[in-house]
Z-matrix of the N, CA and C atoms (Angstrom, degrees):
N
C 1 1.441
C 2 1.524 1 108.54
N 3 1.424 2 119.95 1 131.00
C 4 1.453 3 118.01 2 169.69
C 5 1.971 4 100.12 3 -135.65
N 6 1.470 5 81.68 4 129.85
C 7 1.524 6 114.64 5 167.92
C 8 1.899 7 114.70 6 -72.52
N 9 0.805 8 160.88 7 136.41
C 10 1.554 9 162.00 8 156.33
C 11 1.599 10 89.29 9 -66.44
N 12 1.215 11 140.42 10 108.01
C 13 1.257 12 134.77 11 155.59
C 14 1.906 13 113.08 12 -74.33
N 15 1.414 14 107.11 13 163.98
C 16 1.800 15 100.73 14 -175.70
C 17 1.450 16 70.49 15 -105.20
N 18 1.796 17 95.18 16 170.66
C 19 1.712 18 129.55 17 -177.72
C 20 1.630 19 95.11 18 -54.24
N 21 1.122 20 120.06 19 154.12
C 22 1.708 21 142.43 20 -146.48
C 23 1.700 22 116.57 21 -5.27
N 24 1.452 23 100.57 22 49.20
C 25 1.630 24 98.21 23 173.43
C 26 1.547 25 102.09 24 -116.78
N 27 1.581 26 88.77 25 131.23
C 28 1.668 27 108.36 26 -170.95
C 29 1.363 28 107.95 27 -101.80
N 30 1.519 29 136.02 28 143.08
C 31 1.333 30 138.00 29 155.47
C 32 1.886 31 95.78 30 -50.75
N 33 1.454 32 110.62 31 140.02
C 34 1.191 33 148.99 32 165.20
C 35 1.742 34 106.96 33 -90.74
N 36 1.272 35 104.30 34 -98.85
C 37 1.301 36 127.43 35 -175.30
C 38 1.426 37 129.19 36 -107.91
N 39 1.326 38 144.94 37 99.99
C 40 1.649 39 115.59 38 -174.04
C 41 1.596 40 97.33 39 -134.62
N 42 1.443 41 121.16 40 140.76
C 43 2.000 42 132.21 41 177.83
C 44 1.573 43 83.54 42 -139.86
N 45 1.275 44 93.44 43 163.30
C 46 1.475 45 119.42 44 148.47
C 47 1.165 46 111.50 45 -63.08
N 48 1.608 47 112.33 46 147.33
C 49 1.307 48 112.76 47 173.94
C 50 1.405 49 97.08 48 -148.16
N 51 1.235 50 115.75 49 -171.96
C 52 1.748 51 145.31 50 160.21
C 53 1.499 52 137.45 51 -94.09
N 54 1.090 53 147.78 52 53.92
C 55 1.435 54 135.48 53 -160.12
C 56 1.543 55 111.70 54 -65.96
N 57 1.088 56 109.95 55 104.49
C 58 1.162 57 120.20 56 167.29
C 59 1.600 58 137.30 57 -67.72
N 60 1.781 59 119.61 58 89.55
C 61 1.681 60 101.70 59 -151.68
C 62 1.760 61 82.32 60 -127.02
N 63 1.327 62 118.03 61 132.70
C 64 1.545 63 123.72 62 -140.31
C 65 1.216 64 128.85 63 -24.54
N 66 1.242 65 137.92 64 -43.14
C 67 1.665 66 102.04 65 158.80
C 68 1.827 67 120.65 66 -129.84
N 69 1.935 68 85.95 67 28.28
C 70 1.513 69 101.54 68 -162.98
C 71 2.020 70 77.14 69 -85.57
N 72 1.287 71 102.19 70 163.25
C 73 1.703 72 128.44 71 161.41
C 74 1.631 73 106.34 72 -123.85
N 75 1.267 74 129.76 73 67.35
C 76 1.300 75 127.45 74 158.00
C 77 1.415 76 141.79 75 -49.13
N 78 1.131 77 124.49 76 80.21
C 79 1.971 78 139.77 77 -162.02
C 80 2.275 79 92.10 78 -55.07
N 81 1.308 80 80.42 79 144.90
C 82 1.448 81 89.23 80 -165.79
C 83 1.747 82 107.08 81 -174.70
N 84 1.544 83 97.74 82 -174.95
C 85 1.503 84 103.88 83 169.95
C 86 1.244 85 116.67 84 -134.58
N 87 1.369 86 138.52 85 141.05
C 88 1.474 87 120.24 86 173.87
C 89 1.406 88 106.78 87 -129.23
N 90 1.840 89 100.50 88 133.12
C 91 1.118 90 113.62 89 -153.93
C 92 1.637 91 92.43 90 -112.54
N 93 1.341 92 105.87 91 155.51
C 94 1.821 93 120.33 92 -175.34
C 95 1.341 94 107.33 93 -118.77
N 96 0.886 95 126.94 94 102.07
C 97 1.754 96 115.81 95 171.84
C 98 1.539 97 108.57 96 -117.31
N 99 1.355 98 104.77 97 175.94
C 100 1.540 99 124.52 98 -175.20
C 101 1.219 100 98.84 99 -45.62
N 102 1.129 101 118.52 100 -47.10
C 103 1.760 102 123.66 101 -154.75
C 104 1.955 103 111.32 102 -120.55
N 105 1.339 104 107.13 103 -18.51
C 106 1.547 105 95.90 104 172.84
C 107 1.578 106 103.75 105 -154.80
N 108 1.623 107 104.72 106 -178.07
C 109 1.724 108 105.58 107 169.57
C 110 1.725 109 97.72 108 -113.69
N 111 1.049 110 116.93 109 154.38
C 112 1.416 111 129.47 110 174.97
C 113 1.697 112 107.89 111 -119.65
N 114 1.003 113 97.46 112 152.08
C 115 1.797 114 103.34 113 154.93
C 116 1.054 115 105.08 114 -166.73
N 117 1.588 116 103.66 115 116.76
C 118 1.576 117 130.60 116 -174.32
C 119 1.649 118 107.42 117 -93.46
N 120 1.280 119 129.58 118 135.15
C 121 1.210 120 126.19 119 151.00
C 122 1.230 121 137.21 120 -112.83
N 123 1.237 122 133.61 121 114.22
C 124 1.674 123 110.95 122 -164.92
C 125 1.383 124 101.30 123 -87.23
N 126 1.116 125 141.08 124 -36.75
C 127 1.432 126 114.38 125 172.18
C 128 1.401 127 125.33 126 -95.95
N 129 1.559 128 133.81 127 33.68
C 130 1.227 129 125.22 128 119.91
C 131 1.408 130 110.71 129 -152.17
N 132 1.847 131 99.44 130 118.09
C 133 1.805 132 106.71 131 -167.68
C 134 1.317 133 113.52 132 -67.59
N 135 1.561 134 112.28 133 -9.71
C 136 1.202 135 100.66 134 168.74
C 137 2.096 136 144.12 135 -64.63
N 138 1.310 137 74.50 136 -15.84
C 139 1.456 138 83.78 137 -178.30
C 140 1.750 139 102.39 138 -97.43
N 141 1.421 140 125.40 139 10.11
C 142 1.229 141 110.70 140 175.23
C 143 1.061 142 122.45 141 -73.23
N 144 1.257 143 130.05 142 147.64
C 145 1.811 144 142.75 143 -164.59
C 146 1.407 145 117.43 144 -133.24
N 147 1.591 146 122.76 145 140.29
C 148 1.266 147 118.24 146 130.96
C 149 1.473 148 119.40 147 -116.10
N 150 1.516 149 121.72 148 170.64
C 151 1.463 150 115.11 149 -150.67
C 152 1.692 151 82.09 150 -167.49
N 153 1.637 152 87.93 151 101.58
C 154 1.797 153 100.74 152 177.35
C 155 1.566 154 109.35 153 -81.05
N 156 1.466 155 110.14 154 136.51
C 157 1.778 156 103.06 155 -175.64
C 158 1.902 157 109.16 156 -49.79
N 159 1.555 158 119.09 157 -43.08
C 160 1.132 159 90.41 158 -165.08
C 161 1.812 160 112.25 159 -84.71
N 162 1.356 161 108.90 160 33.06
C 163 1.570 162 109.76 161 139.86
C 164 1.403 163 160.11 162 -87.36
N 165 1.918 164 81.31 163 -0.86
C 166 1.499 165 107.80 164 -177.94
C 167 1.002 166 105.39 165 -111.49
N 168 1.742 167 100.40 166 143.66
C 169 1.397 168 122.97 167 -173.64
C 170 1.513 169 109.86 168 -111.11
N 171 1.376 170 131.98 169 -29.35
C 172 0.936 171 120.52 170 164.49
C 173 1.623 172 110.67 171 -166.92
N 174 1.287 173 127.08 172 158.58
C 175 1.722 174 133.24 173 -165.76
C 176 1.740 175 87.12 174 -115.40
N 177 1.738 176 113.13 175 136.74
C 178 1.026 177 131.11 176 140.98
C 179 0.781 178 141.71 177 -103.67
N 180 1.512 179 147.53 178 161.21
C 181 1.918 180 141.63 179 148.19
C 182 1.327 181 102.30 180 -88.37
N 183 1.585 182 108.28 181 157.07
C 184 1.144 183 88.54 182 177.08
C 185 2.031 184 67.49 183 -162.10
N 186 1.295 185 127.66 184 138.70
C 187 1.144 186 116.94 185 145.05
C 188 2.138 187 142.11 186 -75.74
N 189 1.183 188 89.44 187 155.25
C 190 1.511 189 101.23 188 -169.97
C 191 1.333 190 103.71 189 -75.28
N 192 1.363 191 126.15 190 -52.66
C 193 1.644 192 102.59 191 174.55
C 194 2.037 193 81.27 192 -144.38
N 195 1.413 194 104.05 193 -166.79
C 196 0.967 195 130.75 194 -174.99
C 197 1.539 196 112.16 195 -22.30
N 198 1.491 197 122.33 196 -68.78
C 199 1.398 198 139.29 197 -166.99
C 200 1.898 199 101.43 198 -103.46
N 201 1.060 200 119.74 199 -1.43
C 202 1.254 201 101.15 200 -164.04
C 203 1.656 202 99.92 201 -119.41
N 204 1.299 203 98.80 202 142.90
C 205 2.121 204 102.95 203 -152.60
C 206 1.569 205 84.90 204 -144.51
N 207 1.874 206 96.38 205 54.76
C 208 1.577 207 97.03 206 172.83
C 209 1.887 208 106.39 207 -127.90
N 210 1.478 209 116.42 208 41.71
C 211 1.153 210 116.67 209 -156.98
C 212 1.775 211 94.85 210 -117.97
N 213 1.331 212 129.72 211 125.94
C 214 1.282 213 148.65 212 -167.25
C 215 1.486 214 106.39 213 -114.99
N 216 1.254 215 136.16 214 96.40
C 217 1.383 216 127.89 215 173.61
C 218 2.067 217 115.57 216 -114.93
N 219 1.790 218 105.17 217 116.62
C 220 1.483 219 104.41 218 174.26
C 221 1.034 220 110.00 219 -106.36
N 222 1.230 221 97.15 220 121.62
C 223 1.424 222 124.38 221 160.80
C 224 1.504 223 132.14 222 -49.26
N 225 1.140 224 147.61 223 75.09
C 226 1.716 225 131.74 224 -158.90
C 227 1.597 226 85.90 225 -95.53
N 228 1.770 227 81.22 226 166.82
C 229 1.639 228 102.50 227 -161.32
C 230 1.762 229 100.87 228 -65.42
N 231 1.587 230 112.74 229 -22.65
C 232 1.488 231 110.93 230 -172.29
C 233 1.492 232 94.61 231 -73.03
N 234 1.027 233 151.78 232 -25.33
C 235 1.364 234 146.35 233 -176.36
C 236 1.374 235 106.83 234 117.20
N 237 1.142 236 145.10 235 16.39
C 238 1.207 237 142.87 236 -178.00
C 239 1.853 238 109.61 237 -92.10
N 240 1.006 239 99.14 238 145.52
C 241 1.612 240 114.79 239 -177.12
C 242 1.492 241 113.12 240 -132.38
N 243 1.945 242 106.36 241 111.61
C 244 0.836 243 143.48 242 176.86
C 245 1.414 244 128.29 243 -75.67
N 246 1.504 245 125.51 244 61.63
C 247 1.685 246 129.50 245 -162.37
C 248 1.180 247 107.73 246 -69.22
N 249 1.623 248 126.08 247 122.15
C 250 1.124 249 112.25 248 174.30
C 251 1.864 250 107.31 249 -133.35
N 252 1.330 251 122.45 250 150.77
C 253 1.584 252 110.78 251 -169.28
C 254 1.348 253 88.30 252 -118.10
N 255 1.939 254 107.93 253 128.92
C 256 1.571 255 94.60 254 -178.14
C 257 1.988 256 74.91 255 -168.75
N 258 1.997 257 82.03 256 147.58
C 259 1.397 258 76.68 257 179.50
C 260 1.275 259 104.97 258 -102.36
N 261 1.799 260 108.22 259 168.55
C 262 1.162 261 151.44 260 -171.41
C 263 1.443 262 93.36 261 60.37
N 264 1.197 263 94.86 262 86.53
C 265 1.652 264 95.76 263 -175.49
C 266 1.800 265 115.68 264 -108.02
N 267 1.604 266 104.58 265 8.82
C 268 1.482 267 106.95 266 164.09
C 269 1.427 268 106.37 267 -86.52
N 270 1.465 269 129.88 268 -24.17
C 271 1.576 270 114.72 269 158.90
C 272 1.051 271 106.09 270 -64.70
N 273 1.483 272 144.90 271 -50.42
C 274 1.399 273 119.65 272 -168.23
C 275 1.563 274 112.03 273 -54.71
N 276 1.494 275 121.37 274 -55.49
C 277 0.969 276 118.72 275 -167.11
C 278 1.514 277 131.31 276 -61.67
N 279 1.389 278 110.36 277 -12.25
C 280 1.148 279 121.41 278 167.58
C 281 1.634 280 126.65 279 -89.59
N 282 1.732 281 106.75 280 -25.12
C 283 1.102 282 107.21 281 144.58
C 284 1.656 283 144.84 282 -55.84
N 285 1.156 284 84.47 283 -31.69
C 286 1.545 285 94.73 284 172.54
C 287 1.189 286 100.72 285 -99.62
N 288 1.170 287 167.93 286 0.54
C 289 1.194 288 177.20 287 154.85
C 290 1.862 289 82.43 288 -55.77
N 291 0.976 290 143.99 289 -104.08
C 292 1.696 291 150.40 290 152.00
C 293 1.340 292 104.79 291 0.72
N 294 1.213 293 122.90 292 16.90
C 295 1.604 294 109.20 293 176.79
C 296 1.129 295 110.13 294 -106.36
N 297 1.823 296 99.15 295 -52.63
C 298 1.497 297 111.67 296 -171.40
C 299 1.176 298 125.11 297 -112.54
């Protein structure tokens, strides 16, 4: 997989993850950089994203089922909610928490 990075933007953070868009589970990666979040999918490009910090309004947790406290939800200022299942997802959120 290759990302096009812009002039001095560095990968941060990147795992596999899940995008969760209502009852689809989309296999993917989500990438953190200096300057944006990505989520690439190679098997369906449709759900690929970028998501500039000053579009977010706010980061949630939210768990995936009962025991599992691996659920990441962004908020953008248009109201849209971005589910994503990825672990150690209190570093992400605090990373991105530092964005915006």
């Amino acid at each position: 997989m290759k990302i096009d990075l812009k002039p001095n933007e560095l990968v941060v953070k990147a795992d596999d993850s899940q995008h969760i868009y209502e009852e689809k589970k989309v296999l993917g990666k989500l990438i953190l950089t200096n300057q944006r979040i990505y989520f690439h999918s190679p098997e369906n490009t449709d759900f690929n994203m970028e998501i500039i910090p000053s579009e977010i309004e706010e980061v949630m947790y939210f768990n995936t089922n009962l025991f599992s406290s691996n659920g990441l939800n962004i908020i953008t200022k248009e109201g849209n909610e971005l589910k994503f299942k990825i672990k150690k997802r209190d570093s992400w959120g605090k990373a991105i928490n530092q964005m915006y």
